[in-house]
C-alpha positions as CSV (number, residue, x, y, z in Angstrom):
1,X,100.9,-29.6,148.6
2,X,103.2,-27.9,146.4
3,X,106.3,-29.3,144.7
4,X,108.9,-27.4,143.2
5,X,111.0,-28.5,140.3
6,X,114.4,-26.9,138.3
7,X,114.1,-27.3,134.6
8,X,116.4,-24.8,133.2
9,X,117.5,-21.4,132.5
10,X,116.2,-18.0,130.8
11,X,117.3,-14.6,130.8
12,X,119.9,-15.9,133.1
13,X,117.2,-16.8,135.7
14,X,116.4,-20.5,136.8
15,X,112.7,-21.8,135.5
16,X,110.7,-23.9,137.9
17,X,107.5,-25.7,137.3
18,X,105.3,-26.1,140.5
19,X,103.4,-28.8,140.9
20,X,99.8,-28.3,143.2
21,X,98.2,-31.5,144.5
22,X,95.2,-31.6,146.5
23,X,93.0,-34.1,148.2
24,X,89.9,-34.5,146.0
25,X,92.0,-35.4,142.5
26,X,93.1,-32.1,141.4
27,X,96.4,-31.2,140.7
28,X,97.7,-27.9,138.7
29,X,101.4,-27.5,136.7
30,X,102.5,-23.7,136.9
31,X,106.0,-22.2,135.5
32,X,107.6,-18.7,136.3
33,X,108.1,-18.4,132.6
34,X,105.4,-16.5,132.3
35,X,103.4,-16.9,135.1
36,X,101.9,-19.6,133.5
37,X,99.2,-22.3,134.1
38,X,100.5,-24.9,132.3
39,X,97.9,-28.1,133.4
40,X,94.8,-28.2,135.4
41,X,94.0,-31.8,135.9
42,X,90.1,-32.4,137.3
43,X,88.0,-35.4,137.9
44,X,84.8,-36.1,135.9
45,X,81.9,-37.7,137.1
46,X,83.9,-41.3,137.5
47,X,86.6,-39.9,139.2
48,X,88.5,-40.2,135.7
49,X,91.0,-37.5,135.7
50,X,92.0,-35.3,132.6
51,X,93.8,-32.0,131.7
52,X,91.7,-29.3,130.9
53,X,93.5,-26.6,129.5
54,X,95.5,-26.4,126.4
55,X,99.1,-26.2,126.6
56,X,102.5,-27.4,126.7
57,X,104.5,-30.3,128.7
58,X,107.5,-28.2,129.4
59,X,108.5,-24.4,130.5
60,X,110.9,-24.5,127.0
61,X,108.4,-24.7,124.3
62,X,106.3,-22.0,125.7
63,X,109.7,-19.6,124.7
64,X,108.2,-19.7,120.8
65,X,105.1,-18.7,119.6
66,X,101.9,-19.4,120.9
67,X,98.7,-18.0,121.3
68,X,99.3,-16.7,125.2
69,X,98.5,-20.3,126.7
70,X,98.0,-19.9,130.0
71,X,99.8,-17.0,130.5
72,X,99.7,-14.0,132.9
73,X,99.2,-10.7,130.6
74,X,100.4,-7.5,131.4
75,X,101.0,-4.7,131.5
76,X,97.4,-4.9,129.7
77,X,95.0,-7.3,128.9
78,X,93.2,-7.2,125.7
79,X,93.5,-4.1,123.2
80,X,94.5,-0.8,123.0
81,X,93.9,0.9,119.9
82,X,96.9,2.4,117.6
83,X,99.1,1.6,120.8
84,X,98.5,4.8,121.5
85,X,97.3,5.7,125.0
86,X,97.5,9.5,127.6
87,X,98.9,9.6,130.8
88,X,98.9,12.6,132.9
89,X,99.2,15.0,129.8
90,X,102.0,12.6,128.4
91,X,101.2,10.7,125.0
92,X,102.9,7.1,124.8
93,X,103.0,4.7,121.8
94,X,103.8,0.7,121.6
95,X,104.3,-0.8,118.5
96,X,101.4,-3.0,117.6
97,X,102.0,-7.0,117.7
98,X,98.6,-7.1,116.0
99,X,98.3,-6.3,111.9
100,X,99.6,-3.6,112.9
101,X,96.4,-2.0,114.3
102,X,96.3,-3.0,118.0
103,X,98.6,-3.7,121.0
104,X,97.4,-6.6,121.6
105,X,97.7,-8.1,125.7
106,X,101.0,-6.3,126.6
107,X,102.8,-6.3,123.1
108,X,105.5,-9.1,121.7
109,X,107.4,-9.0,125.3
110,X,105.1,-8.1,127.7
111,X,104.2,-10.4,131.1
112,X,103.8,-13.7,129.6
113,X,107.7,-13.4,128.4
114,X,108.8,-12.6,131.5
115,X,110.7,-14.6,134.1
116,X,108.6,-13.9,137.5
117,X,110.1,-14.8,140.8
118,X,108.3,-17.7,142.7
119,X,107.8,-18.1,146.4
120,X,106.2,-21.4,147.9
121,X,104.4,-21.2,150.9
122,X,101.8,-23.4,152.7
123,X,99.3,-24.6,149.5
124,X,100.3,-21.1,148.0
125,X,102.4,-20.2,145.0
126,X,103.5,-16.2,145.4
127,X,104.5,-14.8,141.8
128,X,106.5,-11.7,141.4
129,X,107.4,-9.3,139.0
130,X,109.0,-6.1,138.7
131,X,108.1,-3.9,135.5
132,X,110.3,-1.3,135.2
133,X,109.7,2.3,134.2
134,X,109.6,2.5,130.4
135,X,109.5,-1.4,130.0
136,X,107.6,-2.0,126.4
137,X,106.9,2.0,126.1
138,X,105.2,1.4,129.1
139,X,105.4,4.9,132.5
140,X,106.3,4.2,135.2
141,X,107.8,1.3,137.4
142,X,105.1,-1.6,138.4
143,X,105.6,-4.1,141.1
144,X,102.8,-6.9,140.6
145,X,102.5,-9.7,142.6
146,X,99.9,-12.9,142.1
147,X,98.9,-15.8,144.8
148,X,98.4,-18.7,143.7
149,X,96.3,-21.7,145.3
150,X,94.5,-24.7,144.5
151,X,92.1,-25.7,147.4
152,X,91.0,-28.9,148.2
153,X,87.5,-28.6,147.1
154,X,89.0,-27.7,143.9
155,X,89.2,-24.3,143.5
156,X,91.9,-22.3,141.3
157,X,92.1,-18.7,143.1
158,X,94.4,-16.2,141.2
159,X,94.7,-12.8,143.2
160,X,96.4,-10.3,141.8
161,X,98.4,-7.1,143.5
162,X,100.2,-4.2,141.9
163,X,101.9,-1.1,143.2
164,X,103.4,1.7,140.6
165,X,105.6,4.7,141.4
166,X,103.8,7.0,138.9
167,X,100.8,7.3,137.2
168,X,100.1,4.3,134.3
169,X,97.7,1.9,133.0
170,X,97.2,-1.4,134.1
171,X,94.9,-4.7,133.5
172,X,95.8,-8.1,133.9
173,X,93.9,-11.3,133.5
174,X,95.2,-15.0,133.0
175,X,94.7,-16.8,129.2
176,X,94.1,-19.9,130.2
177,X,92.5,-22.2,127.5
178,X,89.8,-24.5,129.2
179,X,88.1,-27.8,127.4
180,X,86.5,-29.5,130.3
181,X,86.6,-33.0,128.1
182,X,90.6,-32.5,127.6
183,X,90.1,-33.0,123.8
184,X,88.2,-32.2,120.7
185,X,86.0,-29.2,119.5
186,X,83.6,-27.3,122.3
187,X,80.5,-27.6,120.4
188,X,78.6,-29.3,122.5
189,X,79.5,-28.0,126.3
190,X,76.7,-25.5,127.3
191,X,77.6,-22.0,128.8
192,X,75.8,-19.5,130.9
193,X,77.4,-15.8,131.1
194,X,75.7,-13.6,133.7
195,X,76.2,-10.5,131.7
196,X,73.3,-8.9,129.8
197,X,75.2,-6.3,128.1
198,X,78.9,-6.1,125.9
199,X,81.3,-3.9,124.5
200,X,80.6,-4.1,120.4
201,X,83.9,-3.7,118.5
202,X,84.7,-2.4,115.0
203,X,86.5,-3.9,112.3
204,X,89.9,-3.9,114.5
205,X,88.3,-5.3,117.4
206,X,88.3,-2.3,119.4
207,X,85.0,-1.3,121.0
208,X,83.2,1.1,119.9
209,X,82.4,2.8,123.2
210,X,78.4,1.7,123.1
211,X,77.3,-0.6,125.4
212,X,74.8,-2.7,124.0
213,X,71.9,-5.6,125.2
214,X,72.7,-9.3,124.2
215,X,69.5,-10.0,124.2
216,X,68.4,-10.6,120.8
217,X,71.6,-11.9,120.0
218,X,74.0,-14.6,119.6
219,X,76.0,-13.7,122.6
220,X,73.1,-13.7,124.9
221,X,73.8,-16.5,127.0
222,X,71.6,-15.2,130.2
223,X,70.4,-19.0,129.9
224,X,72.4,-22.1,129.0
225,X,73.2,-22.6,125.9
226,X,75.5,-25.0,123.5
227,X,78.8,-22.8,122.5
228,X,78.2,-24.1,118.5
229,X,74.8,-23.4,118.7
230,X,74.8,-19.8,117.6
231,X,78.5,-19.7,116.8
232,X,78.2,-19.1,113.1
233,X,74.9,-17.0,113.3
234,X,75.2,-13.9,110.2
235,X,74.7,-11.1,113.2
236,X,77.8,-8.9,112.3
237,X,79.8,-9.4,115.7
238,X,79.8,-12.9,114.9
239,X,81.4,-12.7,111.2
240,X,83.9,-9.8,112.8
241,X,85.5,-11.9,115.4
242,X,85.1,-15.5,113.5
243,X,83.0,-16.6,116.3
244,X,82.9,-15.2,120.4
245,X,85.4,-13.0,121.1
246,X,83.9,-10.3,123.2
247,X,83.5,-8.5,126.1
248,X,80.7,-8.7,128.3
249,X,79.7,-6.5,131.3
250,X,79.0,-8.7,134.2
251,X,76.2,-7.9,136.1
252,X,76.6,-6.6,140.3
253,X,79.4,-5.6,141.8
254,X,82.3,-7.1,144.0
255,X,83.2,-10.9,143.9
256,X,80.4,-13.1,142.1
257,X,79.7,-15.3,139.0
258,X,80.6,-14.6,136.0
259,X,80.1,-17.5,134.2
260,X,79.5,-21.6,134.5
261,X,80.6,-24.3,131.5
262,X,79.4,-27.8,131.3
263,X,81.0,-30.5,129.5
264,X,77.7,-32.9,129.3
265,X,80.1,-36.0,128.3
266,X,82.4,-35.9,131.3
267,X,80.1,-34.2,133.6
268,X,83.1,-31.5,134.5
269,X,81.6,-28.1,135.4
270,X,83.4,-25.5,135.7
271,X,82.1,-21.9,137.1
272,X,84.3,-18.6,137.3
273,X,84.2,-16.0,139.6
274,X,85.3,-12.6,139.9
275,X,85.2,-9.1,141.1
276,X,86.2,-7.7,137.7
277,X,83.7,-5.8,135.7
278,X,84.1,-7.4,132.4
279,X,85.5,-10.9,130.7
280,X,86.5,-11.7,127.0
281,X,84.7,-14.9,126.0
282,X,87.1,-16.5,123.6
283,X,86.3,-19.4,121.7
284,X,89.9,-20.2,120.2
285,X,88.8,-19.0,116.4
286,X,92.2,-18.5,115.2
287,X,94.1,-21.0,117.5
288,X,96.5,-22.8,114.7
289,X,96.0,-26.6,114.1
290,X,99.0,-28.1,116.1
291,X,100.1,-31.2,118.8
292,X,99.8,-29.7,122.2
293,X,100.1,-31.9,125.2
294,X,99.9,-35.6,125.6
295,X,99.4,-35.5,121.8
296,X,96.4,-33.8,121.5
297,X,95.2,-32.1,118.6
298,X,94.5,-28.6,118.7
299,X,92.9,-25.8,116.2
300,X,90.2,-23.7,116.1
301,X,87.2,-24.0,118.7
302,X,88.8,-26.5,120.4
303,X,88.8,-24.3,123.7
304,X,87.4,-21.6,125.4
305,X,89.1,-19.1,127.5
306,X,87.6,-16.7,130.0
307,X,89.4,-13.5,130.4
308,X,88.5,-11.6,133.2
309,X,89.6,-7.8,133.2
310,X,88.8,-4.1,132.8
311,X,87.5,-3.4,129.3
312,X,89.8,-3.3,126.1
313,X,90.4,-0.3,124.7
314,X,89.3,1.6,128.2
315,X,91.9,4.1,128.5
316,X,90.2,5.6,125.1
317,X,86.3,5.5,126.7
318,X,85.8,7.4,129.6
319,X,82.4,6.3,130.0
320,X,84.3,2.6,131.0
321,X,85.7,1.3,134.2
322,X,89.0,3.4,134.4
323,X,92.1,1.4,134.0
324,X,94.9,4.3,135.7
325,X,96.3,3.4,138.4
326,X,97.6,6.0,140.5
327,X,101.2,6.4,142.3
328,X,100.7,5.2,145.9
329,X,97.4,3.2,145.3
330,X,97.4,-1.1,145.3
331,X,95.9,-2.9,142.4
332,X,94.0,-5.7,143.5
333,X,91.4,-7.9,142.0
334,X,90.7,-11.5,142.5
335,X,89.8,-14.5,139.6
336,X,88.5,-17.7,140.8
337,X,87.8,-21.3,138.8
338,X,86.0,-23.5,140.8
339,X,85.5,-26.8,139.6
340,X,82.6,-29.1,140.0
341,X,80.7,-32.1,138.4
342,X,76.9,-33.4,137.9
């Protein structure tokens, strides 16, 4: 069941929160603004519920600045170096919205500050947005489009369609910060990635083309392991990105695992699935201490987000999954967060 609520105005366009409910305890809070997930609440082990991503209570105080909580990105996830990028022969730059080195997940108004169109059908949300043709710096016209569900055995799906009339570049992924206890620092929950390889990055974050074996390393989580437990190891990665902030190249091909969280005190587990070929483990480093939702405290480490998507920086490496899409062919990819307990 989906309800469908009015809270105000933007850009001249009405803002609506939807409100999933389903039969096993789960319930989900998403607003046009953005396309973003605002709550995900899930049962633990007692049948307790809690909200387990970071966030706000309305639609209007996502309009300020925030670190992309819960938001759809676009036109592209993750980085681009210099903001500089080819098309066809045709060179295009976007001012950087990151120390001035990086466009960083679209640029100041990219996806996440746009007012998307909603559409409620039977247990489906249908998001849609039109980007047009120089929008940000950005060729071409994009149509994108997202469903939206929450099953009943507890499933988030988020599928994702696109359609340009020209040559461009596209990735999109959703930011969604995840604490399966609802509160306090992430330490503790253990985390399994089923990647055995990442993008390293340079001093701005941007990969450095080589594709390189975890194992050895911090981020090697082939096997479970507690999220503190390595997360201020010396290895240089680490000290570059203040703790996980990478991209790692899932194993296979097609729609699998990508990864499975476990908050031992609640018992929530959560697993996410994908047919994407990489996700940015994100463990909230620079997250600024503030009063999210129902009062909680938030700051650094307190979350974890899970970014699936092409690889950052791929329009400069040809040796990664290409991120063009073509006039006349359909974006699609498909993001799943299923969610379980012991």
């Amino acid at each position: 069941m989906i309800e469908t609520q009015k809270t105000g105005i933007k850009d001249g366009k009405d803002i609506f929160v939807y409100t999933f409910s389903n039969e096993s305890g789960g319930r989900m809070k998403v607003t046009n603004y953005g396309g973003t997930i605002m709550s995900i609440e899930m049962p633990d082990t007692g049948g307790n519920p809690a909200d387990v991503v970071l966030g706000f209570e309305t639609p209007e105080e996502y309009f300020g600045d925030h670190p992309f909580f819960g938001a759809t990105v676009g036109r592209y996830a993750n980085r681009i170096a210099d903001g500089r990028f080819t098309v066809g022969g045709k060179d295009y730059s976007i001012p950087c919205n990151e120390n001035g080195a990086n466009l960083l997940h679209g640029g100041d108004n990219g996806f996440n500050r746009k007012v998307w169109d909603g559409a409620v059908g039977e247990n489906k949300l249908t998001l849609t947005y039109r980007s047009p043709d120089g929008e940000e710096g950005f060729p071409a016209a994009v149509d994108v489009r997202i469903e939206m569900t929450l099953t009943d055995d507890n499933v988030v799906r988020l599928e994702y369609f696109a359609e340009s009339d020209a040559d461009t570049i596209l990735s999109l992924t959703n930011h969604s910060y995840f604490n399966l206890r609802g509160q306090g620092e992430v330490g503790d929950h253990v985390l399994t990635i089923d990647a055995g390889e990442y993008t390293p990055v340079d001093e701005n974050l941007i990969p450095t083309g080589e594709i390189a074996e975890v194992a050895g390393t911090p981020l090697d989580f082939t096997h479970p392991h507690l999220i503190g437990e390595r997360i201020e190891d010396p290895f240089p990665q680490m000290k570059l990105c203040g703790g996980y902030d990478h991209n790692f190249v899932l194993w296979g091909e097609g729609f699998r695992r990508a990864a499975r969280v476990e908050d031992p005190q609640s018992g929530r587990i959560m697993e996410v699935y994908t047919d994407k070929p990489g996700m940015q483990l994100y463990t909230a480093n620079f997250v600024p201490e503030m009063e999210g939702k129902h009062g909680v405290e938030y700051g650094p480490r307190t979350a974890y987000c899970f970014e699936t998507q092409l690889f950052p920086d791929s329009v400069h490496h040809d040796e990664f999954p290409s991120c063009i899409l073509q006039k006349g062919k359909t974006y699609h990819d498909v993001t799943e967060y299923r969610f379980l307990t012991k």
